[in-house]
C-alpha positions in Angstrom: 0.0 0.0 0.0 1.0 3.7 -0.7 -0.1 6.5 2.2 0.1 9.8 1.1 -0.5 13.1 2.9 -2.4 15.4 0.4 -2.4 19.1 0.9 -4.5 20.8 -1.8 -6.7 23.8 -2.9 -10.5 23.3 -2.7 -12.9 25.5 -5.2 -15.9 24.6 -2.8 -14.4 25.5 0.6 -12.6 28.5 -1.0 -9.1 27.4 1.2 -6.1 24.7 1.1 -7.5 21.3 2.8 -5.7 18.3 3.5 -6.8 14.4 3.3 -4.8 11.1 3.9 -5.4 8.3 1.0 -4.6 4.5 0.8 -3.8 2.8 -2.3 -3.3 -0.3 -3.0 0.0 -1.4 -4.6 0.3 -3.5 -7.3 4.0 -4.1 -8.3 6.9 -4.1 -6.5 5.4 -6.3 -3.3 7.7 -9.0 -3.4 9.4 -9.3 -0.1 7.2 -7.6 1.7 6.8 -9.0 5.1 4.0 -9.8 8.0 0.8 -8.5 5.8 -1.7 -10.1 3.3 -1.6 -7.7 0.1 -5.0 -8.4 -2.0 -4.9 -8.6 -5.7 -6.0 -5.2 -7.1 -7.7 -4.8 -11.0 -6.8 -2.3 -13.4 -8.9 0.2 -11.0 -10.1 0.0 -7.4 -12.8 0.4 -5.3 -13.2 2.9 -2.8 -14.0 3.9 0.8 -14.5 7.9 2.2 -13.6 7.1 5.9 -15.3 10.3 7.9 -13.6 11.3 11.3 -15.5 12.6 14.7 -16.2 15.7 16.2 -12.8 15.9 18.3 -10.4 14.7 15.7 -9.1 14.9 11.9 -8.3 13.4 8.6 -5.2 12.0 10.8 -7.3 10.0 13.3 -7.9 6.8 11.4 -4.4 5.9 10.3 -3.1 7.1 13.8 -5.9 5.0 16.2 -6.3 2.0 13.9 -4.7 -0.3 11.7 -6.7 0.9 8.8 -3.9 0.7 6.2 -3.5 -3.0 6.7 -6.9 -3.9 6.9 -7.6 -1.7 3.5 -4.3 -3.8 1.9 -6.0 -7.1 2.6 -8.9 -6.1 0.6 -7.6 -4.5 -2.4 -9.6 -0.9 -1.8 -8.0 2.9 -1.4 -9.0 4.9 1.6 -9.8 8.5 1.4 -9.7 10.1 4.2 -10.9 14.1 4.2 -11.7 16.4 7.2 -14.3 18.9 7.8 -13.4 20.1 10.7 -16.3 20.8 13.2 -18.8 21.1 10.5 -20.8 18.2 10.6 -20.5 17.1 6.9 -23.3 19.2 5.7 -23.2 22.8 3.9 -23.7 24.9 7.0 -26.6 27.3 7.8 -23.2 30.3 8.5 -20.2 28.3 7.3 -18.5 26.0 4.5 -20.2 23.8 1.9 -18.8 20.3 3.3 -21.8 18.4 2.0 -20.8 19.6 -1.8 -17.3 19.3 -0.7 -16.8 16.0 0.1 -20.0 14.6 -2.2 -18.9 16.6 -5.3 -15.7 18.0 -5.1 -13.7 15.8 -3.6 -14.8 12.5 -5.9 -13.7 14.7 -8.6 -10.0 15.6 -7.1 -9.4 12.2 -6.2 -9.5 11.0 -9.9 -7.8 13.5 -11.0 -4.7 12.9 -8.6 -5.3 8.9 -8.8 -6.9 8.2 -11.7 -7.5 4.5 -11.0 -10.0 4.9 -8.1 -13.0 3.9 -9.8 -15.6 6.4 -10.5 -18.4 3.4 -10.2 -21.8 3.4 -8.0 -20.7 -0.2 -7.1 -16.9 0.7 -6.2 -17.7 3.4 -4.3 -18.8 3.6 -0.3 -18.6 6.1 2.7 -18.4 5.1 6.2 -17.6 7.4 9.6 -17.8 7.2 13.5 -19.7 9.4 15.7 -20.3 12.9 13.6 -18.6 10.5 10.9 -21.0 8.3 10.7 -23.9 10.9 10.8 -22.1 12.4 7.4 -21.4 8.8 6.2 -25.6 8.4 6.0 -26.4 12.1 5.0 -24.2 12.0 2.6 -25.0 8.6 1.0 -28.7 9.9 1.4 -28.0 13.0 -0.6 -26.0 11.3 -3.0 -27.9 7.7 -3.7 -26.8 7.4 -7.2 -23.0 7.9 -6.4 -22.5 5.8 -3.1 -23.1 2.1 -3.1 -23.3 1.5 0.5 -22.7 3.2 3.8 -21.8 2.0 7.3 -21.8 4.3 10.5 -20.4 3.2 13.7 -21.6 5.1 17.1 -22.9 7.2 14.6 -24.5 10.9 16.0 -27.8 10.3 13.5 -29.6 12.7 15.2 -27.6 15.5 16.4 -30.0 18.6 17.6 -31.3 15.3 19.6 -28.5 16.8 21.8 -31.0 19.8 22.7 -28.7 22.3 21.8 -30.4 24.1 18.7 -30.2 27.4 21.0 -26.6 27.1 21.4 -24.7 29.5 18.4 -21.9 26.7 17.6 -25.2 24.3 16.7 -27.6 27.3 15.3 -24.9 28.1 12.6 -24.4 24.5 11.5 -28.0 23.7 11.1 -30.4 27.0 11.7 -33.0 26.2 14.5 -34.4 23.3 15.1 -37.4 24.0 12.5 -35.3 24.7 10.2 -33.3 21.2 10.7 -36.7 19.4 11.0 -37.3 18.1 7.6 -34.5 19.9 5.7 -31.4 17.3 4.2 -29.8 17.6 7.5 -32.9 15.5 8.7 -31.8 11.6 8.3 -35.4 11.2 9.7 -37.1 12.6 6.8 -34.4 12.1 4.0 -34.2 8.6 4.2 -38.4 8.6 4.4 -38.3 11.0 0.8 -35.7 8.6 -1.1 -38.1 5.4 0.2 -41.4 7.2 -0.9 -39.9 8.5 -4.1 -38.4 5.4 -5.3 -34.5 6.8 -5.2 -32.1 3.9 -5.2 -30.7 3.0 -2.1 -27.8 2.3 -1.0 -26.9 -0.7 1.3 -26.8 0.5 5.0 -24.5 -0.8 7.8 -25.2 0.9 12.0 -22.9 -0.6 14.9 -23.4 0.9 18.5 -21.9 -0.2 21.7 -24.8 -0.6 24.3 -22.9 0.9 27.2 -22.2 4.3 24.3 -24.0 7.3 25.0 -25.3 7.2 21.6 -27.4 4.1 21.7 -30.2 5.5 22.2 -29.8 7.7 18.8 -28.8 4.2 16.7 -31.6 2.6 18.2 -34.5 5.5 17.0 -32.3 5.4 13.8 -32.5 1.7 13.5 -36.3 1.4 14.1 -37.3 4.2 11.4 -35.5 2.8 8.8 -36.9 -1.0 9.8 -40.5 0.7 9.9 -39.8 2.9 6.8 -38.9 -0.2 4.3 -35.2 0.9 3.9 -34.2 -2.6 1.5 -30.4 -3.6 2.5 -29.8 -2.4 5.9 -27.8 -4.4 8.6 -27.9 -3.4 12.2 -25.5 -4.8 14.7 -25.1 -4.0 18.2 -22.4 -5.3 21.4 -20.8 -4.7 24.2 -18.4 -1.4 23.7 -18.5 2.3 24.4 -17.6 5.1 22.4 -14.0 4.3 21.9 -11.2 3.5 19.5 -10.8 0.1 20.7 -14.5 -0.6 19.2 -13.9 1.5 16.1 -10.7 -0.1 15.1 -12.3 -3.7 15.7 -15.5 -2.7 13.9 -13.9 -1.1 10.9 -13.2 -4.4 10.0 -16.7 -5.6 10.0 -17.4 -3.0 7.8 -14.7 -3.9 5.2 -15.7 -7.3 5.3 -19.8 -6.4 4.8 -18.5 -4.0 2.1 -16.6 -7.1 0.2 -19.3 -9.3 1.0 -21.8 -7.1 -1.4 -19.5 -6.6 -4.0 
């Protein structure tokens, strides 16, 4: 595998950004020793791997062993930030919806031309505020994400009862404004259902002792009672740590191989 640090304009944002990526290697492995290197085609597949509120595009390579788990599989990581800003274009604030579901798609094939631009290569996944961008994200972009996983994932976040607070009111406006805008998983995923949009395949982990459950749980029901087509739910033991996330990142690899 090849990690690279990428430091690079963004039209979108309107500033430099920065985002770690994992490709797979295809020549030159011989030798290599103590890892499991999968074959890789002419292009690969691809996972956008969203951080949490406290961290950055650093945290995954630097809590978990995502490069080796992403070698055994054959897929390149992408790995953005955006900051504290949820993963949506914010009410005062940056586009990082359009960022990461437009823009970024685009730079990435333009620096790495063979990470395939297909529906079915292509999947998002996250933890905490991650995993709340993960499903927004594959919710306002059906046709271009395959699949989606979220782990401890923050689906509903003016749940926290916060709307008054300015930090939350210029993310996502009150909380009537929130309530049934794209911000609102609740009523997203209910449109795409109703409308017919495809869907993509949906993975939720919680821990039971995370603070969070509760959240994954009202997520989990609504999308049973809703009809949402390919959705897995798993729950165990765990809190909100990295010691789940790194074991559960995994899982996710795996279910994402598994549907290919």
């Amino acid at each position: 595998m090849a990690f690279l640090q990428v430091n690079f304009f963004s039209s979108v944002l309107g500033m430099c950004t920065a985002m770690n990526v994992i490709l797979p290697q295809t020549t030159g492995t011989r030798g290599l020793i103590g890892v499991d290197t999968a074959d890789v085609d002419v292009t690969y597949p691809v996972l956008y791997l969203l951080h949490g509120m406290s961290d950055d595009h650093t945290i995954w390579s630097r809590r978990t062993s995502i490069e080796r788990y992403a070698d055994e599989r054959g897929i390149a990581v992408v790995m953005p930030t955006t900051e504290l800003g949820w993963y949506t274009n914010m009410k005062h604030g940056r586009k990082w919806r359009t960022y990461i579901g437009e823009e970024l798609p685009a730079v990435c094939h333009d620096f790495f031309p063979r990470i395939s631009q297909k529906r079915e290569d292509t999947y998002i996944a996250g933890l905490s505020m991650g995993g709340y961008g993960a499903y927004a994200l594959a919710m306002t972009y059906p046709e271009q994400y395959s699949a989606a996983a979220g782990l401890s994932g923050a689906y509903m976040p003016l749940r926290f009862g916060r709307d008054t607070d300015p930090y939350w009111r210029d993310i996502f406006g009150s909380l009537d404004e929130f309530t049934g805008s794209e911000n609102d998983l609740l009523a997203t995923s209910s449109r795409l259902v109703r409308d017919g949009s495809p869907l993509p395949r949906l993975y939720m982990w919680c821990g039971t002792e995370d603070g969070l459950y509760g959240q994954n749980v009202a997520m989990r029901d609504h999308l049973n009672e809703i009809g949402w087509e390919d959705f897995t739910y798993e729950e165990s033991d765990g809190n909100h740590n990295w010691k789940c996330w790194d074991e559960k990142i995994q899982t996710v690899l795996a279910w994402i191989h598994a549907g290919r």
